[in-house]
C-alpha positions in Angstrom: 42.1 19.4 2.8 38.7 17.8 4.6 39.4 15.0 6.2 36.2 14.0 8.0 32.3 14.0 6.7 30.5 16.7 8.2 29.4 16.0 12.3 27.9 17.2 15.3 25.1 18.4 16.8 25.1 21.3 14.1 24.9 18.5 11.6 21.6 16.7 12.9 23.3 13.8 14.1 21.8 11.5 16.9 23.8 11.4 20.1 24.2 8.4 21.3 23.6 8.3 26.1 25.7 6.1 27.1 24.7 6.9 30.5 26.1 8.7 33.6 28.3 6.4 35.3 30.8 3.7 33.7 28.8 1.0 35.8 25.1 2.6 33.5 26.9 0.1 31.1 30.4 -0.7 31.1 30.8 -3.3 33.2 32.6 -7.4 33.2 34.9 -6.3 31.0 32.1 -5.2 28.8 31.7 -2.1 26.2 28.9 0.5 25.6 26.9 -0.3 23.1 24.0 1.1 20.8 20.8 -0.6 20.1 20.3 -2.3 16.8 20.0 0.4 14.3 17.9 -0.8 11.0 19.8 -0.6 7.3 18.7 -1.3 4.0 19.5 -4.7 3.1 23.2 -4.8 2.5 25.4 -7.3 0.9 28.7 -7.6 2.0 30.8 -10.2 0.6 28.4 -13.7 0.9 26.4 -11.5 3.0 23.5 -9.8 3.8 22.7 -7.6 7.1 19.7 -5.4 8.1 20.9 -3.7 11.2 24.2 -2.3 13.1 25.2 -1.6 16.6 27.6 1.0 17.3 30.0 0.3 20.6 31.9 3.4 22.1 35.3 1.6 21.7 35.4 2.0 18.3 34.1 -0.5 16.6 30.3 -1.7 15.2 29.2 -4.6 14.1 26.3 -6.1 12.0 24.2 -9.4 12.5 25.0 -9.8 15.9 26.3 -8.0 19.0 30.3 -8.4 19.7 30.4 -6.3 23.7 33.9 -6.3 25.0 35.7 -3.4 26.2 39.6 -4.6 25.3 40.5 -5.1 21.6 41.2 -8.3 20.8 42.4 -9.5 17.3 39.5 -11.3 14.9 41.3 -14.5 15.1 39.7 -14.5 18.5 36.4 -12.5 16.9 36.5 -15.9 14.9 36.4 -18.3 17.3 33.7 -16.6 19.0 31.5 -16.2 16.4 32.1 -18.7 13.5 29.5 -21.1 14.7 26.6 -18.7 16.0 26.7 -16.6 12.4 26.6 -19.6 10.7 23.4 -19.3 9.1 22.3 -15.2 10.0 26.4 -13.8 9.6 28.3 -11.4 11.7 30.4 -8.5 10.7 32.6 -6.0 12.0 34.4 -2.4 10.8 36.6 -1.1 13.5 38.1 2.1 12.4 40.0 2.2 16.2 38.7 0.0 18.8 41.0 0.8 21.8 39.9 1.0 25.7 37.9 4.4 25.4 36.5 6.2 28.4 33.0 7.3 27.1 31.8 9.4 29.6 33.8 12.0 27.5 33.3 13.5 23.8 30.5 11.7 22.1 29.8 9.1 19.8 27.3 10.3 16.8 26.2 8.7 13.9 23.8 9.9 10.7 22.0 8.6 8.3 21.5 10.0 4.8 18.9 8.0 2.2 18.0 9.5 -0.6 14.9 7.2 -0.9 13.5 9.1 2.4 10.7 12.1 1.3 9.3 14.7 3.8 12.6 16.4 4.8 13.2 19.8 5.7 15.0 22.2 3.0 18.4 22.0 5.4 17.7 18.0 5.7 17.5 18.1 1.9 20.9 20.1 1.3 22.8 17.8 4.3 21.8 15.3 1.8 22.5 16.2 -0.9 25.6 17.0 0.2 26.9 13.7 1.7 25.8 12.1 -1.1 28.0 14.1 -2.8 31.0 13.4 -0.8 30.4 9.9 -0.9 30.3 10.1 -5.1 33.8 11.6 -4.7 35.3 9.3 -2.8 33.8 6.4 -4.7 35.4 7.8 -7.9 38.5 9.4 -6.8 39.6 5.9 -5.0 37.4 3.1 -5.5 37.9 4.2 -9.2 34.2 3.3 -10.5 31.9 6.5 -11.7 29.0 3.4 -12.0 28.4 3.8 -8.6 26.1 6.1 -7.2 25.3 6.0 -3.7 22.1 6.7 -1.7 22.3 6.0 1.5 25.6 6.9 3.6 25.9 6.5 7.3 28.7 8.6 8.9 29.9 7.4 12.8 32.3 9.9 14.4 33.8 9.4 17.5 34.5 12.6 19.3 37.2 13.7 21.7 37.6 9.8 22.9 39.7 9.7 25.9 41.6 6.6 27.4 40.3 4.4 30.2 39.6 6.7 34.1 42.8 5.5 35.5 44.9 6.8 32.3 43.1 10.3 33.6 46.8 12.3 32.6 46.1 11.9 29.1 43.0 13.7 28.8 44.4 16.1 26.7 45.0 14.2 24.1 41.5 12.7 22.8 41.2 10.8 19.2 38.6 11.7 16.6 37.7 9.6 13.9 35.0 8.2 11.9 33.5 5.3 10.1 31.5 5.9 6.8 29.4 3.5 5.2 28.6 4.0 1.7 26.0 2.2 -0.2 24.9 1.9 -3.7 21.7 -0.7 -2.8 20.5 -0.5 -6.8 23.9 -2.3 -7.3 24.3 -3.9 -3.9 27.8 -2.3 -3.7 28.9 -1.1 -0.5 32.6 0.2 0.6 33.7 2.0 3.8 36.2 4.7 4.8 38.2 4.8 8.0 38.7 8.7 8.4 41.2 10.3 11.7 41.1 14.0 12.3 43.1 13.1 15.3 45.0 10.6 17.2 46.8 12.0 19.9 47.0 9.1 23.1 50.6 9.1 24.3 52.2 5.7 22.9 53.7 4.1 25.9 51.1 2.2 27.2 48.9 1.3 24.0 51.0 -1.3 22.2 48.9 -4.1 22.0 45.4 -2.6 22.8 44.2 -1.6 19.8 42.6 -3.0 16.4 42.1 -1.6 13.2 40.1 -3.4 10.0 37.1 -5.6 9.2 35.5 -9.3 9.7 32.6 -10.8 8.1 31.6 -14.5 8.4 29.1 -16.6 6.7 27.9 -19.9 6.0 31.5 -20.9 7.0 33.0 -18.4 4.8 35.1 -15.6 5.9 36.9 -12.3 4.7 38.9 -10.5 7.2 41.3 -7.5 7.1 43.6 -6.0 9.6 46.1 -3.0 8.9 49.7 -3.3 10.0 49.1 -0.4 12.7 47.1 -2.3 14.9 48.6 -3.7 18.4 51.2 -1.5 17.4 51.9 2.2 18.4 51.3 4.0 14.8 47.7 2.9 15.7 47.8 6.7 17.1 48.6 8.1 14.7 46.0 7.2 12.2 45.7 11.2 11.7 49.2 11.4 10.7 49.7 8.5 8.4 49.0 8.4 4.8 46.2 6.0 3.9 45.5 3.9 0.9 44.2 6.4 -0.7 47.3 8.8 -0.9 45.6 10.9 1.5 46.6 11.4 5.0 44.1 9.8 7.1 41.7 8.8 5.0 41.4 4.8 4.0 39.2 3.1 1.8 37.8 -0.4 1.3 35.2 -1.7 -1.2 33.8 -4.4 0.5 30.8 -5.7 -1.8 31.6 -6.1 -5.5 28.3 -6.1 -6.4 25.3 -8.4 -7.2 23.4 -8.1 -10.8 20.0 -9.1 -8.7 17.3 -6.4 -8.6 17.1 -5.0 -5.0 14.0 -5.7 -3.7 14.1 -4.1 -0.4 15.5 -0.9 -1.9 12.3 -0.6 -4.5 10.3 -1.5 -1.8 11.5 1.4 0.4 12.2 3.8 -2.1 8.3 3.2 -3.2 7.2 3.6 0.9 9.1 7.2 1.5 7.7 8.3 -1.8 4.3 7.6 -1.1 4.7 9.9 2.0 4.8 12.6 0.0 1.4 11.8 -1.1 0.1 10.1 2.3 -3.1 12.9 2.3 -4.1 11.5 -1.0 -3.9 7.9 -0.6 -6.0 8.4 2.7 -8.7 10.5 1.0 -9.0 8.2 -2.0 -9.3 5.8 1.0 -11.9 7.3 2.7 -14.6 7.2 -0.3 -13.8 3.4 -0.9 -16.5 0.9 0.3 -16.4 -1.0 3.6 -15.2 -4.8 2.6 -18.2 -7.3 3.0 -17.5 -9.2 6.0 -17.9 -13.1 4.0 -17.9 -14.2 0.8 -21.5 -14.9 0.7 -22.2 -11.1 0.9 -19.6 -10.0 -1.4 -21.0 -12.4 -4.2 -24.4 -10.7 -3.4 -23.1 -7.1 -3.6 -22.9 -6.4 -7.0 -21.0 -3.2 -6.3 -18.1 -5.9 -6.1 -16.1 -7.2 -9.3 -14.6 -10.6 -9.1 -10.2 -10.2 -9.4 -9.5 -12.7 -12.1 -6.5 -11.9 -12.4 -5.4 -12.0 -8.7 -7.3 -15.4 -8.3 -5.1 -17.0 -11.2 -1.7 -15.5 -10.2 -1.9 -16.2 -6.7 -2.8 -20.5 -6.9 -4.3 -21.0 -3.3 -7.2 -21.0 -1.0 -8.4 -17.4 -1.9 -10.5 -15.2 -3.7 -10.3 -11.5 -4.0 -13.0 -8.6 -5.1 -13.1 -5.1 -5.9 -15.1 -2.3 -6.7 -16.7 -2.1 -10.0 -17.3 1.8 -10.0 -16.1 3.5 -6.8 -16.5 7.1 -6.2 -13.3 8.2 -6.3 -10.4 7.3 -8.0 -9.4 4.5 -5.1 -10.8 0.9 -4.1 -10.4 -1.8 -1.5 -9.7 -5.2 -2.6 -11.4 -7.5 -0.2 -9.7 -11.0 -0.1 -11.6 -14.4 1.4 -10.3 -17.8 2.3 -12.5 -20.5 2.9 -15.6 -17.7 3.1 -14.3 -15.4 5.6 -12.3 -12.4 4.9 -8.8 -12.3 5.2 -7.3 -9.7 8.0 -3.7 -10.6 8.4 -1.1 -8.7 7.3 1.0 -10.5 5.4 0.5 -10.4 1.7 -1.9 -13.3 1.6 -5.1 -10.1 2.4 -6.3 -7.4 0.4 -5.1 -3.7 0.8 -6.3 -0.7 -0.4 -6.0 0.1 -4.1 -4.6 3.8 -4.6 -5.7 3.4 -8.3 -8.8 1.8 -9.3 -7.9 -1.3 -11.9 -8.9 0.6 -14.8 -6.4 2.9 -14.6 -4.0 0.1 -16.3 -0.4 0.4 -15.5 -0.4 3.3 -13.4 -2.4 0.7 -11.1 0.1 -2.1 -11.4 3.1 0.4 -11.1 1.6 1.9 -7.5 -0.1 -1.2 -6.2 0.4 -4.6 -7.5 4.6 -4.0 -8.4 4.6 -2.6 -4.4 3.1 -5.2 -3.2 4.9 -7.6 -4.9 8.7 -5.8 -3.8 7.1 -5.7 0.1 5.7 -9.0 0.4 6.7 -11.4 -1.6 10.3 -10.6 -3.0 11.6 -8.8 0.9 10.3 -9.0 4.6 8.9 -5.4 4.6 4.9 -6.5 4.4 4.4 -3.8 7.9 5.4 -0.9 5.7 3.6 -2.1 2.5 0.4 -1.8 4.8 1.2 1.2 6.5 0.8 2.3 2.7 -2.3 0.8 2.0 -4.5 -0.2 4.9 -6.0 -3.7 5.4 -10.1 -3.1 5.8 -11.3 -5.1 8.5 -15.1 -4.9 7.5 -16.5 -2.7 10.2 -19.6 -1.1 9.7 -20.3 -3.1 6.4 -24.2 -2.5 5.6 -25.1 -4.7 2.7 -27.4 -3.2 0.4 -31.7 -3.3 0.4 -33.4 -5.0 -2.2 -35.8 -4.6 -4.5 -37.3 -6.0 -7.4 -40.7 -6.1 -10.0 -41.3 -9.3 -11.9 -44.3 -10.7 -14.0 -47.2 -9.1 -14.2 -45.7 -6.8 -12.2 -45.8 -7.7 -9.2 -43.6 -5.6 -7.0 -41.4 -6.0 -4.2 -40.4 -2.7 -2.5 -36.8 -2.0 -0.7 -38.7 -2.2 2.3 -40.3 -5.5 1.6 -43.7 -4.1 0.9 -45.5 -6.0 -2.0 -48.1 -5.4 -4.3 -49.4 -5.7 -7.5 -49.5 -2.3 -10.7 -51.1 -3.0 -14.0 -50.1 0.3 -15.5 -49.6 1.1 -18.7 -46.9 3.4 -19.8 -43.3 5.0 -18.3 -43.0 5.6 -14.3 -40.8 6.5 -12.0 -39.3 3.3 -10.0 -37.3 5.3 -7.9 -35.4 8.6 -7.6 -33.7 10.2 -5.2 -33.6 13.3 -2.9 -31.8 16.1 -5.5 -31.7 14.0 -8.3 -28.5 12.0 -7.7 -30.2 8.7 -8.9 -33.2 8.2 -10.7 -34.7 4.6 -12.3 -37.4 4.6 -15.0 -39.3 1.6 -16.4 -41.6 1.4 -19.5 -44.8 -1.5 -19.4 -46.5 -2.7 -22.6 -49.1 -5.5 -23.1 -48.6 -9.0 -22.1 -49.0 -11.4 -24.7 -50.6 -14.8 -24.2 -49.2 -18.1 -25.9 -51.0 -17.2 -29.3 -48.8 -13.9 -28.8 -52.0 -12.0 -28.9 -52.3 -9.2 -26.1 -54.0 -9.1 -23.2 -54.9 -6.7 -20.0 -52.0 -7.3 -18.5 -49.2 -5.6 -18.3 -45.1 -6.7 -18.0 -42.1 -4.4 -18.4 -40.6 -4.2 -21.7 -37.5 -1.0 -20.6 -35.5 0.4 -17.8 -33.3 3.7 -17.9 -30.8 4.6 -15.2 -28.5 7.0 -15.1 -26.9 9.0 -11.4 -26.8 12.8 -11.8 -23.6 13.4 -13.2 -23.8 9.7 -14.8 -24.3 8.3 -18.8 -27.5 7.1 -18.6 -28.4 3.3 -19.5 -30.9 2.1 -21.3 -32.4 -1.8 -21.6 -35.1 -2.8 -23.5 -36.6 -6.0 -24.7 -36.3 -6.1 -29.1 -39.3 -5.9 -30.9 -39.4 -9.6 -31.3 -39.7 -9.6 -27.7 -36.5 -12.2 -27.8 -33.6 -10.6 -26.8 -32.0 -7.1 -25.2 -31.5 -3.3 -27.0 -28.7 -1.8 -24.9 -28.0 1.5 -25.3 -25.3 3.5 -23.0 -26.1 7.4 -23.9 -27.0 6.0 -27.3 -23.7 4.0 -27.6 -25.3 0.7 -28.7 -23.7 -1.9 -26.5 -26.4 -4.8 -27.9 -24.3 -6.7 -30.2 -21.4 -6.5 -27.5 -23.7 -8.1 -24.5 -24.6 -11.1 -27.9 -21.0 -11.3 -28.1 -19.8 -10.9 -24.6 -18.5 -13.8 -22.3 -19.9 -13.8 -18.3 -18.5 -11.5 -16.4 -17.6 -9.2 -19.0 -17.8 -5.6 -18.5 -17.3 -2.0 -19.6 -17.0 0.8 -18.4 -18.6 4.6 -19.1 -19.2 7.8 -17.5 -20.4 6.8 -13.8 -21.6 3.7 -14.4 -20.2 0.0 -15.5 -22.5 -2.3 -17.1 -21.6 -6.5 -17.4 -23.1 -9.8 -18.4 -24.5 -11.1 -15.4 -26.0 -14.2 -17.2 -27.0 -15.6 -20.6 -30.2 -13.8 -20.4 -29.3 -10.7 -17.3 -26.9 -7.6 -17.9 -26.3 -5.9 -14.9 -25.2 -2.0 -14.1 -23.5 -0.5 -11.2 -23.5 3.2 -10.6 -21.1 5.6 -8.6 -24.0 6.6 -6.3 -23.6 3.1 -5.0 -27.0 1.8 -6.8 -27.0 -1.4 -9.1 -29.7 -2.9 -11.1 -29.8 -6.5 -12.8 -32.3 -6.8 -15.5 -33.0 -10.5 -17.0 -35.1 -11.4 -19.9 -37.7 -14.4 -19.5 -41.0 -14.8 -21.3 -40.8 -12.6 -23.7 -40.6 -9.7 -20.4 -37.7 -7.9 -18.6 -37.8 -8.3 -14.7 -35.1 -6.1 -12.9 -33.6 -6.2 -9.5 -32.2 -2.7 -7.8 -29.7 -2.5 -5.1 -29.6 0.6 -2.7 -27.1 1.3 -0.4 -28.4 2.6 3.1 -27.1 6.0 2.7 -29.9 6.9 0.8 -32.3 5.9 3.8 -35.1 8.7 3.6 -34.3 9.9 0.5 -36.5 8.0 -2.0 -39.6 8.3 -4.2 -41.5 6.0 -6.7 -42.9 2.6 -7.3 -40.3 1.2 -5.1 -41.3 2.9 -2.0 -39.9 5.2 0.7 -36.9 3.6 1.7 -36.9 3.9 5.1 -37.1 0.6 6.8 -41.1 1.0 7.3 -43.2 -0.4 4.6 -46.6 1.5 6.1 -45.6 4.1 4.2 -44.1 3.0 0.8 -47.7 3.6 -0.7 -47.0 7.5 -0.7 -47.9 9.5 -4.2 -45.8 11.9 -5.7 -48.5 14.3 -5.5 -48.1 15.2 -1.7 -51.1 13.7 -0.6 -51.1 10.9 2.1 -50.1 7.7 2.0 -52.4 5.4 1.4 -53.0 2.1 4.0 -50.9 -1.0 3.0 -53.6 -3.1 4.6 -56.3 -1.7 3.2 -55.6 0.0 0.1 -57.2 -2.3 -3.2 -55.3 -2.6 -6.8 -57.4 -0.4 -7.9 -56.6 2.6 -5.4 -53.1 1.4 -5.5 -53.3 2.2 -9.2 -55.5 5.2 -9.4 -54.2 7.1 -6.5 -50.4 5.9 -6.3 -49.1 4.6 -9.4 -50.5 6.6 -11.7 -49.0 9.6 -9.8 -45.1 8.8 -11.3 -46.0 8.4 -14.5 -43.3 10.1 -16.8 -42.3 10.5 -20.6 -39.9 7.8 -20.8 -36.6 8.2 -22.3 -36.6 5.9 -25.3 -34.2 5.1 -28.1 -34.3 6.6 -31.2 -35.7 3.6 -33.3 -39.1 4.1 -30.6 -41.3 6.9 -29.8 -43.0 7.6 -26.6 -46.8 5.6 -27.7 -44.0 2.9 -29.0 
């Protein structure tokens, strides 16, 4: 029959240096003792500990440290420690705290959580394993199959010898453990006090040992001591039949339960599984947009979309934005308070979005639930962010502008102006292989007797990326309001009907109601244009990000930061002289040059 949970260093489990000499630290009278080791959160009795420190006499405790080498009894424990746990608690399991020597055997302890991801195949069986013990013994004597544990810590003490000067009984070392056994889903938690072996010679050891538990809080206390302790059956645990009508083996359920969802655990469970998928979340990461570094710019950017929904639910100083149509499937929300943006990691900031918002609930179930578990509902906001990084806004570039409006007159994206009477479909812009290309359609201006004249205005605009549907605005044939046609998907009577802010989504692109009058359209590639209606003529305003520096043709220019040459034809020939070319050159010898066949909906033809 087993009597102890697998140990040892053939097990995996962390051996805990207490040092080389007894003075390294045993000394005043005081034990050896472990760091704080961290826990899930666990509820025992009226409370609730993080952390444990394991002492090499026998004992551990939770809360707070408890470092004395002779037992005592936890009346004493009490008195010490009543008024210091008051508000944070203390607790204490001692399977067999006794005067231990322990420069010999070892003290171990492991720690098996099922919530934990990127283990080995033999980490996964010592695992599963354990967790299967612990199953056992929660059915076979705490008499409940409801509870299913997931984390399990097993302390063994090895070989434990008496004090130096009790050197002659050397021969005779104890082995025991102390398991801890925790269901966190249902905050239930029991332990087992397990002996292999007790073999100190009686004589001496009457009244130095203790065997049981303490836990105090808020003024409230549970203790419980066995009948061997102080007394010489305290060695021989190994012999004795325990509670369970094993020899040995004891068990205690010391948490009941709590109906209360367990935060922490979701939290953590949600952190080790994303682990498994930690290359993903950082590549998704890597093709999301810089955050702008105020709010000023992020209003400006129309790559950004308001966060209603994280302005309403959150009820302070803050606003939030995110991508309207990233690149990948990922997107940072960017988070300001009082203009700037928000960098501390505490919940109040942004963090990455894994999913984009439009993937529904698969977004609220990986991002916003986290979040929400981490931050708000348990201290573990450092592991939320490990998750999904905070941007910091370095190496923000906010996008170039350009724009054509009246008659036209035409502002270029590097700030080159001039004036085009043409007549007919051209080429605003498009890029180096193709991966955005902007199109715009003039007609005859009409004067207040709506007669026409020899100017000209713009009356359409397509856009579409490469691999994008492509998006088409026009004025009516009334001249009074928008056609809107998304790869001949007519979205007109939605933009009539359609509140501010409203948007929807296609193939590449996303196109909203800027204003009354303006709809607006953000592509993949990063460009956005705005087109608004006034006086019976469109104007439009484009947006291009900096990575397509150098890699532009059209009206718009050469986007390269030097207007000199934003006059260039599409013909090959030389650019002609900003200073010096004339409206007519600029039309003959440059306009004229990207003149297309417009794409046009079906309702028009190309003369139309």
């Amino acid at each position: 029959m087993r009597r102890l949970y697998p140990y040892g260093s053939q097990q995996g489990d962390v051996t805990l240096d207490w040092g080389t000499t007894t003075l390294s630290c045993d000394w005043a009278g005081k034990s050896c003792s472990s760091g704080f080791i961290g826990t899930p959160r666990m509820k025992i009795f009226s409370s609730e500990f993080t952390d444990i420190k394991i002492y090499s006499n026998g004992y551990i405790t939770m809360g707070q440290s408890y470092n004395r080498r002779m037992p005592t009894d936890f009346f004493t424990v009490s008195s010490s420690k009543k008024r210091s746990a008051y508000d944070n608690g203390f607790a204490m399991f001692a399977p067999l705290w006794t005067d231990a020597n322990f420069q010999a055997g070892q003290v171990t302890y492991h720690i098996y959580d099922r919530t934990k991801s990127g283990l080995s195949i033999t980490e996964k069986y010592r695992l599963k394993h354990a967790l299967q013990l612990a199953k056992r013994d929660t059915v076979d004597y705490g008499g409940s199959s409801a509870i299913d544990p997931s984390w399990v810590m097993v302390i063994s003490w090895i070989d434990s010898t008496p004090r130096m000067y009790y050197n002659e009984f050397y021969e005779q070392p104890n082995t025991f453990q102390l398991v801890l056994i925790y269901d966190p889903a249902q905050w239930r938690m029991s332990v087992m006090f397990l002996y292999e072996r007790t073999g100190w010679d009686r004589y001496w050891t009457v009244r130095d040992s203790l065997i049981g538990f303490y836990v105090t809080q808020n003024g409230q206390e549970d203790s419980r001591t066995l009948a061997q302790s102080g007394k010489s059956s305290a060695f021989e645990m190994a012999d004795i039949v325990g509670n369970t009508d094993e020899v040995g083996r004891f068990y205690f359920r010391v948490s009941e339960g709590d109906s209360r969802p367990n935060y922490e655990l979701m939290c953590l469970s949600w952190y080790w599984q994303q682990q498994g998928i930690w290359w993903l979340v950082r590549w998704g990461w890597s093709m999301t947009l810089v955050c702008p570094c105020d709010q000023r710019q992020v209003i400006n950017d129309r790559r950004w979309k308001f966060d209603f929904i994280e302005f309403v639910s959150s009820f302070e100083e803050r606003v939030c934005y995110y991508e309207r149509m990233p690149w990948g499937w990922s997107t940072q929300l960017c988070c300001y308070e009082y203009g700037s943006l928000i960098g501390r990691r505490d919940g109040s900031g942004g963090q990455t979005f894994y999913l984009h918002p439009r993937y529904g609930q698969a977004h609220i179930e990986t991002d916003i639930d986290p979040k929400d578990w981490c931050c708000d509902k348990s201290d573990n906001c450092n592991i939320f962010y490990d998750a999904r990084p905070l941007d910091a806004c370095w190496g923000y570039v906010a996008p170039f502008l350009a724009w054509f409006v009246g008659d036209p007159h035409i502002h270029t994206l590097d700030n080159f102006q001039y004036t085009f009477n043409g007549l007919g479909e051209y080429t605003l812009i498009k890029t180096d292989g193709g991966n955005f290309t902007l199109q715009g359609r003039t007609v005859k201006a009409l004067d207040e007797k709506g007669v026409e004249t020899a100017a000209t205005v713009f009356s359409a605009f397509a856009a579409s990326d490469a691999d994008s549907d492509r998006v088409y605005i026009a004025m009516n044939s009334s001249r009074s309001g928008f056609v809107i046609l998304v790869d001949q998907d007519d979205k007109t009577d939605w933009f009539a009907r359609a509140n501010i802010s409203d948007e929807v989504d296609f193939d590449g692109v996303s196109i909203y109601k800027d204003k009354t009058n303006s709809v607006g359209a953000v592509f993949k590639s990063g460009f956005s244009i705005t087109v608004g209606l006034n006086a019976s003529q469109l104007d439009i305003t484009v947006a291009a990000p900096d990575k397509f520096l150098n890699l532009t043709v059209g009206l718009l220019g050469v986007f390269n930061k030097d207007p000199s040459d934003d006059l260039t034809p599409a013909n090959g020939a030389p650019p002609l002289n900003t200073t010096t070319a004339t409206e007519k050159m600029i039309f003959h010898e440059f306009g004229e040059t990207f003149g297309v066949m417009f794409y046009f909906a079906k309702s028009l033809s190309h003369t139309e």
